[in-house]
C-alpha positions, -999 to 999 in steps of 0.1 A, spaced: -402 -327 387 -404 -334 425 -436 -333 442 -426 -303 461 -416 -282 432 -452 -291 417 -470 -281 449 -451 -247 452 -462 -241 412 -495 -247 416 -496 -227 450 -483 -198 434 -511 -201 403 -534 -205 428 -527 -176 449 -512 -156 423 -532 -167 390 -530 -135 367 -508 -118 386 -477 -146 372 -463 -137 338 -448 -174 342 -440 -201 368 -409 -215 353 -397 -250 372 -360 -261 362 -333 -276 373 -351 -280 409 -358 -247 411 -388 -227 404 -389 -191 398 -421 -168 395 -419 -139 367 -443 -111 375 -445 -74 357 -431 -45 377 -460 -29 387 -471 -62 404 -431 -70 420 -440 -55 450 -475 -65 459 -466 -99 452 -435 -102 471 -452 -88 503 -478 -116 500 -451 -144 495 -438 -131 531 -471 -127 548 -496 -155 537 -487 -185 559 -490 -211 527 -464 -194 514 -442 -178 543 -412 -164 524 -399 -149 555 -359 -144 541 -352 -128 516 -314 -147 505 -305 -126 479 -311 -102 451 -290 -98 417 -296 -75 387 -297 -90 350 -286 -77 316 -302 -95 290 -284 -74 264 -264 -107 254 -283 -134 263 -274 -161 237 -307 -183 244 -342 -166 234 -338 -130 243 -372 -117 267 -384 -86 260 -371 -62 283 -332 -58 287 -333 -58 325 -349 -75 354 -338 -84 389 -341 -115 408 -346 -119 442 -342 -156 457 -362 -162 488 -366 -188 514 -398 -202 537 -377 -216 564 -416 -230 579 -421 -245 548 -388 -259 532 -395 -240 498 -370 -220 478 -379 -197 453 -370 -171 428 -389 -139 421 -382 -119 391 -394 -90 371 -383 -72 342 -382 -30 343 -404 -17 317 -379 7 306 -346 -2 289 -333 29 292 -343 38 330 -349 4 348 -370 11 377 -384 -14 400 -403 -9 434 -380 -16 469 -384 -41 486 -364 -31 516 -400 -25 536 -410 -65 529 -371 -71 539 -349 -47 552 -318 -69 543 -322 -66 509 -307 -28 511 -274 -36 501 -283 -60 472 -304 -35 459 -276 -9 462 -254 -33 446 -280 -40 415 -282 -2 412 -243 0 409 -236 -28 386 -272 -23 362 -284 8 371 -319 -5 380 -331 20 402 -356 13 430 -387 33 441 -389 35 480 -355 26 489 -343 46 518 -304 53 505 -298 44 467 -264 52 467 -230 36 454 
């Protein structure tokens, strides 16, 4: 693992600590797993605490765990939004599950980055996760 990736994991303990279900580092990328009711909370301090400075939000995709082949989590559905601290060169994935497999609902985070409208749009389209807080959840 690169010295980077290592200092971005143990930033995120740090700042984080109970808050991370996991901080998973592979293939030279690390990804942050947090519960839904902590997705939002989180995400607004990866964009406002200057250690951390996630100020873009790339992208955000829905997953369907339903036929995972490798060990199956928990919950069918999460999202996962991949971000970017242009200040300080990290890339990073956050991801949370929905608690319910049978109404995935996850906070919006079009009020940490209004870009992320659409993906979330998309994700409720394709997954039917639906998000609290968005301003037009609509196919």
């Amino acid at each position: 693992m690169s010295e980077k990736l290592e200092r971005l994991g143990q930033l995120l303990t740090s700042k984080f600590g109970e808050r991370l279900k996991a901080v998973v580092t592979a293939c030279g990328e690390v990804t942050a797993i947090v519960s839904a009711t902590d997705y939002l909370g989180v995400a607004r301090m990866l964009r406002d605490d200057p250690e951390l400075g996630f100020e873009q939000l790339v992208d955000l995709s829905g997953l369907d765990y339903s036929t995972f082949s490798g060990v199956r989590p928990e919950r069918r559905f999460a999202v996962s939004a991949h971000l970017l601290s242009v200040r300080n060169n990290y890339r990073l994935r956050l991801r949370a599950f929905a608690d319910d497999d049978f109404f995935p609902v996850l906070d919006s985070l079009c009020d940490v980055w209004p870009g992320v409208n659409w993906f979330e749009r998309e994700a409720f389209d394709l997954y039917g996760v639906m998000f609290n807080g968005h301003p037009d959840l609509r196919r």
